[in-house]
Steps between C-alpha positions, in 0.01 A plus 500: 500500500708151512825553467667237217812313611755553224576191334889490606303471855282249417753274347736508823190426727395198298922382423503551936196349550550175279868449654351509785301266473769268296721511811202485746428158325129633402634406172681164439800414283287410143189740550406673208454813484265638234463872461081511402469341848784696733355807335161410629631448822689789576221766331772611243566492099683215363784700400651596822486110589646456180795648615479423852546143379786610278662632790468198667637246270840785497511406909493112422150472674307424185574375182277404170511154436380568115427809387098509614588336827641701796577329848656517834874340424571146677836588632756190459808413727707713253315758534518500865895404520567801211319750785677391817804526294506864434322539873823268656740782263297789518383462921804379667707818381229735605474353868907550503433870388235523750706366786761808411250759425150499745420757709316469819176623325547195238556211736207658679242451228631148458462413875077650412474296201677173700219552825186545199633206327520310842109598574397372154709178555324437862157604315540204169483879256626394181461808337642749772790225533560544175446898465752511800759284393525678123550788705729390711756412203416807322576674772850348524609546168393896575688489776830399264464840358555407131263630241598243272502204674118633603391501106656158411256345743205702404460275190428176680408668865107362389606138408734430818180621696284261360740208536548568841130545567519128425732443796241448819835409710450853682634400898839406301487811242450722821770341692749538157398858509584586851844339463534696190404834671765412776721482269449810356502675815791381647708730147690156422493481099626151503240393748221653325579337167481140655228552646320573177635299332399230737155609481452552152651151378245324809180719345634380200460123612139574705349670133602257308406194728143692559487538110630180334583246809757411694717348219528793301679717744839311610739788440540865517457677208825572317663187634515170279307197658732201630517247313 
């Protein structure tokens, strides 16, 4: 007897599955996505795609450009500046926790995900670099032991890994990461908070010059541009 998938389960494979793909770059900035055809694909009803694309447009992946035309969003360098903002707010006082509170266990796992992230580097793997990386920051703002600070980046957790999957400067984003780890290690709050801070206003300048050009990125975010 086959066993049916209930449709709650169905709609979180396909929602996983298509911003997966989004951040993977198997679907570009502008694709359309119709549901007769992603229904198709994945074997499924349209109504679980239905709301797997609702779901998506609530993350900022998708959006509908009229009301019978769905596709992937085109991020802009607002979008982009609006995101490393909250990151630069949001980051930087986690690391400062995390210098105060990490046990040996914690700066453990981040030392693991540091050496797999320095394998995929050597090896060109975009997606494990990217996998790792995610983790890595996730893994610091765990380590800063505040519920709340966890669920305000939740929200936009999706979108900052798919702009950063857009950022192929990976010797320098592994280098940024071991000073960051350092940092936390060595207990100094103050120390830790540079540090990320440092490295997310220069991912900052790397997405947006891989997205938009060099001219679009002279300044961190939150900071006016000189006149």
């Amino acid at each position: 007897m086959t066993k049916i998938e209930p449709l709650g389960a169905v709609r979180e494979r396909v929602t996983s599955e298509l911003r997966q793909q989004i951040i993977a770059g198997s679907l570009l900035p502008g694709d359309r996505l119709v549901e007769r055809e992603l229904a198709e694909r994945f074997g499924v009803s349209r109504v679980p795609v239905r709301e797997a694309i609702r779901a998506l447009v609530a993350e900022g992946f998708v959006h509908f450009e009229t009301p019978r035309r769905t596709v992937v969003r085109r991020l802009t360098p607002t979008d982009v500046k609006e995101l490393f903002e909250l990151r630069e707010a949001l980051e930087v006082y986690a690391a400062g926790l995390a210098a105060s509170r990490a046990t040996p266990r914690d700066l453990a796992e981040v030392r693991e995900l540091i050496d797999r992230a320095a394998a995929a580097t050597e090896a060109g793997d975009a997606e494990t670099i990217t996998d790792v990386n995610s983790r890595l920051h996730d893994r610091i703002v765990a380590m800063a032991g505040n519920s709340l600070l966890t669920e305000a980046l939740e929200p936009v957790a999706g979108r900052l890994r798919w702009m950063t999957r857009r950022n192929e400067e990976w010797p320098q984003l592994l280098v940024e990461h071991r000073e960051l780890y350092e940092a936390i290690a060595s207990g100094d709050p103050d120390r830790a908070r540079a540090h990320a801070l440092t490295h997310v206003r220069t991912n900052y300048r790397s997405t947006v010059r891989h997205l938009f050009g060099e001219e679009a990125a002279p300044y961190p975010p939150g900071e006016a541009a000189a006149p």
